[in-house]
C-alpha positions as CSV (number, residue, x, y, z in Angstrom):
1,X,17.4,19.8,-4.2
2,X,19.7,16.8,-3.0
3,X,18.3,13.2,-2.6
4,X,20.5,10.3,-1.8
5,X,20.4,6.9,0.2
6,X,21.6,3.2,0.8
7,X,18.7,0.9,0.3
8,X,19.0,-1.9,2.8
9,X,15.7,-3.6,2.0
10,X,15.4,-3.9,-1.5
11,X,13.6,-7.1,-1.0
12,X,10.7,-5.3,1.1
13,X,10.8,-2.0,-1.0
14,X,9.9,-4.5,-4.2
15,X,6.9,-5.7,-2.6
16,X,5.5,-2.4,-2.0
17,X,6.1,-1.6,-5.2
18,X,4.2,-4.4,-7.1
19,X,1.6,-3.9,-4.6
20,X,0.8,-0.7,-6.4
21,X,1.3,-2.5,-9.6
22,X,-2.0,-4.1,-9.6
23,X,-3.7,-0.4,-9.7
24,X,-1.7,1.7,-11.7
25,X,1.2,2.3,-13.6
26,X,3.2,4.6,-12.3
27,X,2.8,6.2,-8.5
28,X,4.3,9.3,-6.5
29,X,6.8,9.0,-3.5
30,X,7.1,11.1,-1.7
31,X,10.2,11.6,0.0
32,X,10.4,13.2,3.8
33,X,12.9,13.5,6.1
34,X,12.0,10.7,8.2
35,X,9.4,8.9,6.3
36,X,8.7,7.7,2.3
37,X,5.0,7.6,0.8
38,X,4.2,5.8,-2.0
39,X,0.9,7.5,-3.5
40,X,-1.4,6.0,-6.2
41,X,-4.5,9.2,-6.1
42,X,-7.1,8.9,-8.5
43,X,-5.3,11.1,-11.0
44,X,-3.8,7.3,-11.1
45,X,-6.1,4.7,-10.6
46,X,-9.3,6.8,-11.9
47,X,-12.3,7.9,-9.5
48,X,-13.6,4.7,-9.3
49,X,-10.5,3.0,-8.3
50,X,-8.6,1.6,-5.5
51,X,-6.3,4.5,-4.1
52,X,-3.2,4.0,-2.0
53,X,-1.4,5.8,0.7
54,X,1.1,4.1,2.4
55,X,3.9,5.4,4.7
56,X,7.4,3.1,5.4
57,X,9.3,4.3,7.9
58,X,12.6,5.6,6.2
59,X,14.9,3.2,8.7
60,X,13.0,0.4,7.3
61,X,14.1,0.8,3.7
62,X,17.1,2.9,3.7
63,X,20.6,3.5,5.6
64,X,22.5,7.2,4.9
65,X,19.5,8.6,4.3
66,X,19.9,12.4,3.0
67,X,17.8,15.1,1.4
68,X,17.6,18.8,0.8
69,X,14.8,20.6,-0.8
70,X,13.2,24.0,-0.6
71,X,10.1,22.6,0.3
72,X,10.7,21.2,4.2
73,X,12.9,19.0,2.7
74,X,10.2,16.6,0.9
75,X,10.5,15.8,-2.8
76,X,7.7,14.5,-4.8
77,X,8.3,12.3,-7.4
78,X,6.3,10.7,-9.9
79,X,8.1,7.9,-11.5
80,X,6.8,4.1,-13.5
81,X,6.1,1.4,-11.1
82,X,7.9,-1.1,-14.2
83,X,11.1,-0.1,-14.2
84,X,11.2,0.8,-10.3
85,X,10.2,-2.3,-9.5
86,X,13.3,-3.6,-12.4
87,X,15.9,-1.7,-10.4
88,X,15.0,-2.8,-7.2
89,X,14.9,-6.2,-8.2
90,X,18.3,-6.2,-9.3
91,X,19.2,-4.8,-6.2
92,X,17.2,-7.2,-4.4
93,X,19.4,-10.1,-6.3
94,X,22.5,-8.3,-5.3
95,X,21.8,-8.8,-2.0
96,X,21.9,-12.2,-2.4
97,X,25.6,-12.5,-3.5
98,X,26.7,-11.4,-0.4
99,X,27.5,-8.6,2.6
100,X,29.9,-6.9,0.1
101,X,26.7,-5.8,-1.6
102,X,24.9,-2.6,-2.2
103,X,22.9,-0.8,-3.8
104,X,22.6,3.3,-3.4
105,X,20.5,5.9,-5.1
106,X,20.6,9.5,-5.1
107,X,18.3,12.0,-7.5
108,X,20.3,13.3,-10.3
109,X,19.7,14.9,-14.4
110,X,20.4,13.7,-17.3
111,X,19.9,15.1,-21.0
112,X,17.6,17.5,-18.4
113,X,15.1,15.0,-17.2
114,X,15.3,14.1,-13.6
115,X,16.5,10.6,-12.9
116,X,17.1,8.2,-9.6
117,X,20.7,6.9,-10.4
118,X,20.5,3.0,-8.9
119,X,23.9,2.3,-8.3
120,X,24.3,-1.7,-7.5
121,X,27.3,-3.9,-6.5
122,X,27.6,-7.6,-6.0
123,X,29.7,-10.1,-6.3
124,X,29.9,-12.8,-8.9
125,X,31.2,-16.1,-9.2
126,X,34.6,-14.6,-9.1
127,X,36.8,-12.1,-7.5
128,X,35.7,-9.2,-9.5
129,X,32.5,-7.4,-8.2
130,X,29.2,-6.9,-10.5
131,X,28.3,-3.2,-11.2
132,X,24.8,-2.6,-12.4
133,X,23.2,1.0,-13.1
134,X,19.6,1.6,-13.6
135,X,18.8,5.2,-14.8
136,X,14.9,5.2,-13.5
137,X,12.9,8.4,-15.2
138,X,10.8,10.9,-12.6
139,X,9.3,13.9,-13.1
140,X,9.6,15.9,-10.0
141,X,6.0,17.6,-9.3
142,X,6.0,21.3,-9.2
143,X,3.9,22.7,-5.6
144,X,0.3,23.1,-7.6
145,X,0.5,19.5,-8.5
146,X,1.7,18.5,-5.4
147,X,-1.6,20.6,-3.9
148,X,-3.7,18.7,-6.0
149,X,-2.8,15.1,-4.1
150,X,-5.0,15.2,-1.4
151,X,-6.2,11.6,0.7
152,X,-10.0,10.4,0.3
153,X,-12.3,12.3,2.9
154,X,-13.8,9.1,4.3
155,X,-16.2,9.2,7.3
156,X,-15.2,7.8,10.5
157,X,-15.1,4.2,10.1
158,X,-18.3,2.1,11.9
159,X,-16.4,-0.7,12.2
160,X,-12.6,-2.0,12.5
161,X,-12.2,-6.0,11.8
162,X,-8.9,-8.0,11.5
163,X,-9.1,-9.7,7.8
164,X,-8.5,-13.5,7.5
165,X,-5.5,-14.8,5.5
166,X,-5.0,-12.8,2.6
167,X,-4.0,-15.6,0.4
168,X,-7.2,-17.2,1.4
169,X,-9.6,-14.2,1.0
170,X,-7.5,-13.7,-3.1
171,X,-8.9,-17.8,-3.5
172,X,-11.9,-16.8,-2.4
173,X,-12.4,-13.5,-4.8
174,X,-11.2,-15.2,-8.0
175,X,-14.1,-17.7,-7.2
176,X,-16.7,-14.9,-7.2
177,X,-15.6,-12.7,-10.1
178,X,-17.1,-15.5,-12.1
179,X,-20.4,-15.0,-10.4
180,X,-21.1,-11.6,-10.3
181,X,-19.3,-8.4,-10.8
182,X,-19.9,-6.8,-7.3
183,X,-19.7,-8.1,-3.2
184,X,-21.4,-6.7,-0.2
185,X,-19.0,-6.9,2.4
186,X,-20.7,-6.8,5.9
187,X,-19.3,-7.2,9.6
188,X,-20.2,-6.4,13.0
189,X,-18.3,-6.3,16.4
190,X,-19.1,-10.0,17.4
191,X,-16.1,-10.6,15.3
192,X,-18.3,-11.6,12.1
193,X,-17.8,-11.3,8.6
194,X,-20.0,-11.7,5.8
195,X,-18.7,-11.8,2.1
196,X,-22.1,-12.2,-0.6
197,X,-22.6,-12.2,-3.9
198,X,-26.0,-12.4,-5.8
199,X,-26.6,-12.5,-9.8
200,X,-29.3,-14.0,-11.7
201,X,-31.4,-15.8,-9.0
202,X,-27.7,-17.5,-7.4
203,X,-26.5,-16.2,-4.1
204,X,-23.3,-17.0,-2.8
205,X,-22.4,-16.4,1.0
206,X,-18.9,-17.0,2.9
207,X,-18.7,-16.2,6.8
208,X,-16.0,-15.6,9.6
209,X,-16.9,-15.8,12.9
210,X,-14.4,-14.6,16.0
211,X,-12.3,-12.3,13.8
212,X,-10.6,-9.9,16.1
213,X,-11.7,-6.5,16.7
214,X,-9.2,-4.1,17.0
215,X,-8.9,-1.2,20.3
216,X,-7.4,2.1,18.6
217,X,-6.7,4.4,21.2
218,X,-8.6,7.1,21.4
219,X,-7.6,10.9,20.6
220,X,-6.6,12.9,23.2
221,X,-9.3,15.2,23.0
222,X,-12.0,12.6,22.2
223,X,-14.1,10.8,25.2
224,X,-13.6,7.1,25.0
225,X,-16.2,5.3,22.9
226,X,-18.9,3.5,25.0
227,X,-18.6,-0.1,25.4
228,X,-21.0,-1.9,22.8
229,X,-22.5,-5.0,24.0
230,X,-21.7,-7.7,20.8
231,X,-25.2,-9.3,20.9
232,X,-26.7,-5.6,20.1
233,X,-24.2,-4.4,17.7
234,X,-25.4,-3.6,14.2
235,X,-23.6,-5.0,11.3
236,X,-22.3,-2.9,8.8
237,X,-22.0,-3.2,5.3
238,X,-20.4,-1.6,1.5
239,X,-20.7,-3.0,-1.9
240,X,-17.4,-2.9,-3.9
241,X,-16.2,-4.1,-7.0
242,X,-14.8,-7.5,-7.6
243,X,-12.1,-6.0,-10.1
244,X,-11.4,-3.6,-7.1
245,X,-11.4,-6.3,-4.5
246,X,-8.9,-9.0,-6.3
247,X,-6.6,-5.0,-7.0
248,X,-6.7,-4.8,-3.2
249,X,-5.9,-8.6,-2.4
250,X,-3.1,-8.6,-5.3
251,X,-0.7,-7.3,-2.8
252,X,2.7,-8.9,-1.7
253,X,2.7,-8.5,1.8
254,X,1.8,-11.6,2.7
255,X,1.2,-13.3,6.0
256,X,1.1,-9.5,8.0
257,X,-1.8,-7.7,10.3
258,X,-4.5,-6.5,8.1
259,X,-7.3,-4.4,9.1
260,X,-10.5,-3.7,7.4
261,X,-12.3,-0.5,8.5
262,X,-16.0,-0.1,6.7
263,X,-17.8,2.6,6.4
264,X,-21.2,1.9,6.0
265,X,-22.5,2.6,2.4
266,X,-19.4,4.5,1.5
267,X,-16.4,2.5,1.4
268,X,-13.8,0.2,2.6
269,X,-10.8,1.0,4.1
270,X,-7.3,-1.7,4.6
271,X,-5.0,-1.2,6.7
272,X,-2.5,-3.8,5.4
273,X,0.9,-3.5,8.0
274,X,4.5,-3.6,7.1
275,X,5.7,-5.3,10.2
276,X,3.6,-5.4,13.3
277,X,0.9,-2.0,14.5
278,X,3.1,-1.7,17.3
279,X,6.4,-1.3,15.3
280,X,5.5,1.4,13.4
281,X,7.8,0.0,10.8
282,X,5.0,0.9,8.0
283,X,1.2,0.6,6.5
284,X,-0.4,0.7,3.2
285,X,-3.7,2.2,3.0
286,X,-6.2,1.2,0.6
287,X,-9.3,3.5,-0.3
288,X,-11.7,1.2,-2.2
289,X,-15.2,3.3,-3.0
290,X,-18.2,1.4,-3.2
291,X,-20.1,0.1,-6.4
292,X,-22.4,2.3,-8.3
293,X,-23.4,-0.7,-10.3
């Protein structure tokens, strides 16, 4: 089992990283041969949580890019956000000192734990280059455990809606957590939103009009859907947690695409992009359940 690389977005990798943050403490990646996963299941963030899958492209994060493994060459790693995210910030700040930096990492043991050896140079305010080394602890999962990380089963989504400012939309949440502990979340393919919380006879209410309704293209092997005319489409709603909602908006990806998928009574669904939908450069995918409360 051989794992090693040049990270060439440390910045980017960072954010991804204290994305997860707000949910749990420690995630798995999973490591392909042409993509990276970072997975928080609900062995992480409990069943009534906010799970993550996201998928970065490995030529978005990485240059030299090499691994070996019995297993069609993926590796699964469980490893702490924390000190991730510490190593790739000192990376990050590397990259800053100029294009003599870099910052490598390859899969390795010591004192027989596994470890991912960060390997950083940059240059100081002198002649001499600045050599950092974070030793960041894994556990590499065995197959059974790997089996055992499997995605939500979600039904197919009634209804796909691009999500205002996320900066806007975190404003907004913090605002209603002191109202109520719960928001129905409601939209329909006239391109309108409907965030509303009730508690103790008060009933809040914020709307979007003219969002923008995403096409996905159709499977192969799937008729295209009929057209809906807007005036007659229903509108459809979930109820999640606040706590889960501000989890979901805590991410640093700002200013990208985000799509909200609902299904009705069951969940919401974010596709929150790394890059633009048409780069396939990346996407983290938030599973947040609806309220039992």
């Amino acid at each position: 089992m051989r794992f090693r690389t040049k990270i060439i977005n440390a910045s980017l990798m960072n954010k991804v990283v204290k994305s997860l943050q707000s949910t749990a403490k420690s995630c798995v990646i999973k490591l392909g041969p042409e993509s990276v996963h970072f997975i928080v299941s609900d062995s992480e963030s409990g069943p009534s949580g906010v799970q993550i899958w996201s998928l970065a492209s490995k030529v978005t994060l990485f240059d030299e890019y090499r691994i070996e493994s019995r297993g069609n060459n993926e590796i699964y790693l469980e490893i702490g956000l924390e000190p991730l995210s510490k190593a790739l910030r000192s990376a990050e700040m590397a990259g800053t000192t100029g294009r003599d930096s870099e910052a490598g990492v390859k899969l390795s043991k010591k004192n027989d734990k596994a470890v991912l050896v960060f390997d950083i140079v940059g240059q100081g305010n002198g002649p001499t280059p600045i050599s950092i080394t974070h030793d960041v602890t894994c556990l590499v999962l065995n197959p059974s455990r790997v089996a055992q990380l499997k995605e939500p089963l979600c039904p197919q989504p009634d209804i796909h809606v691009h999500l205002p400012s996320l900066a806007q939309l975190k404003g907004l949440a913090s605002r209603f957590s002191h109202l109520g502990s719960t928001v129905l979340i409601s939209a329909n393919k006239k391109g309108e939103m409907l965030f509303t919380v009730q508690s103790d006879g008060l009933k809040m209410e914020t709307r979007w009009e003219k969002l923008a309704i995403p096409n996905f293209n159709q499977e192969a092997d799937q008729e295209p859907a009929q057209e809906v005319n807007p005036e007659e489409a229903p509108t459809f709603s979930v109820s999640i947690s606040i706590k889960n909602l501000l989890k979901f908006l805590a991410t640093n990806l700002a200013n990208t695409t985000t799509i909200a998928c609902i299904c009705d009574n069951y969940c919401l669904i974010a596709y929150v992009y790394i890059g633009e939908p048409n780069e396939a450069a990346g996407v983290l995918t938030l599973f947040i359940p609806k309220s039992e409360a």
